[in-house]
N, C-alpha and C positions, 0 to 999 in steps of 0.2 A: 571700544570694546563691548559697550551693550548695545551696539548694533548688531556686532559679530554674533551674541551668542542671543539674542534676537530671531536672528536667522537662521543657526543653528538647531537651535532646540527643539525645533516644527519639527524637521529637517531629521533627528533623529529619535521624536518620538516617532513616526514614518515608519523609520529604518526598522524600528524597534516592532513594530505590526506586521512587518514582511513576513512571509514564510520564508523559510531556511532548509537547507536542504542538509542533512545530517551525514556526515562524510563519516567514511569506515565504517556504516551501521550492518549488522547483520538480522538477520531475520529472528536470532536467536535475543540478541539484544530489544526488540518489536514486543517482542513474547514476553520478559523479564519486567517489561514496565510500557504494558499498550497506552494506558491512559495520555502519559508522559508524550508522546506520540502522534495522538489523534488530532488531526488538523495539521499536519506537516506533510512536507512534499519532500519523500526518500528515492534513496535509489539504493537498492539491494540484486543480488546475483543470486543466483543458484540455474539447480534442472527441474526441468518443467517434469511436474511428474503425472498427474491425469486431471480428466475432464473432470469437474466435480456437479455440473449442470448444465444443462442447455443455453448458450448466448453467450460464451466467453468467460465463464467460472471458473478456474483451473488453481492446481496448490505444484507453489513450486517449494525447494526443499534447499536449504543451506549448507548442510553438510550432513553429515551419519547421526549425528548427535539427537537424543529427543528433543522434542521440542524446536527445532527448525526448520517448520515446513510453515509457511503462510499461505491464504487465500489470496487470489486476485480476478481482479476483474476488468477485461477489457475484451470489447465489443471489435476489435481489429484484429488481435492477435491472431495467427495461425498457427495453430494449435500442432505440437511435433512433441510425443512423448522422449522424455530423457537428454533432450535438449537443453545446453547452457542458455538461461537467458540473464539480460540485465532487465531490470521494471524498474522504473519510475513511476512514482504519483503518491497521490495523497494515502494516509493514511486514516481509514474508520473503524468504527466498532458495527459487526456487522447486526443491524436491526432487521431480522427477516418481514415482517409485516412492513414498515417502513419501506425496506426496496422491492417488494415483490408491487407494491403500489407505484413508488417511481419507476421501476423499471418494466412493470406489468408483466410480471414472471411470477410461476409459481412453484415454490422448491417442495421439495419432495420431502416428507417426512427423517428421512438416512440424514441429509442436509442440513437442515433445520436444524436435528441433534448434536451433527458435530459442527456447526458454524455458528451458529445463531449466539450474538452476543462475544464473538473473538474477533480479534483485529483483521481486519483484509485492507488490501491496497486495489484504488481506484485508479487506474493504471495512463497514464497520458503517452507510455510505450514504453513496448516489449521490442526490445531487438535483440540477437543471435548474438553470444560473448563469443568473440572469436582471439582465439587461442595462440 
């Protein structure tokens, strides 16, 4: 028996480090409690609603409701206003000075005021919700 749980316990402190991917999340839930969030790999829906900067910045939008629009960012995307999409990917808090450095972009003042320090998703893919 203390082999068994010997082996175990590596085994599911591991499990316990994993990222998890948060089922039934909304983007409006993202907003309610970013911190809770940050470092987790989601997958939320909505429509793509505009570009918000050059290289892939865009805010898609959950329902009517305020508060359900997130930022994302992925450098693949094809970009199609009013479009359903699904995103996947991590979750951060977005630090403008920090990624205009990693990503060697530089946002634009408008930007900066409404992003800077609000959660966005780091995107690992956007596909088309088909219906």
């Amino acid at each position: 028996m203390h082999r068994l749980l010997a082996l175990l316990v590596p085994f599911t402190l591991l499990a316990a480090g994993c990222e998890t991917e948060a089922a039934g999340l909304t983007i409006g839930d993202i907003h309610d409690n970013p911190s809770s969030f940050v470092g987790q790999t989601v997958t939320v829906t909505g429509e793509m609603e505009e570009m918000e900067a050059p290289g892939g910045w865009f805010t898609i939008d959950g329902s009517a409701a305020a508060n359900d629009e997130i930022l994302v960012y992925s450098k693949d995307a094809v970009f199609t206003e009013d479009q359903e999409v699904t995103v996947t990917g991590k979750i951060d808090s977005l630090m403008i000075t920090e990624v205009e450095q990693e990503l060697g972009v530089d946002f634009d003042a408008d930007f900066e005021e409404d992003f800077n320090g609000k959660p966005y998703i780091m995107a690992e893919s956007v596909t088309p919700t088909i219906r």
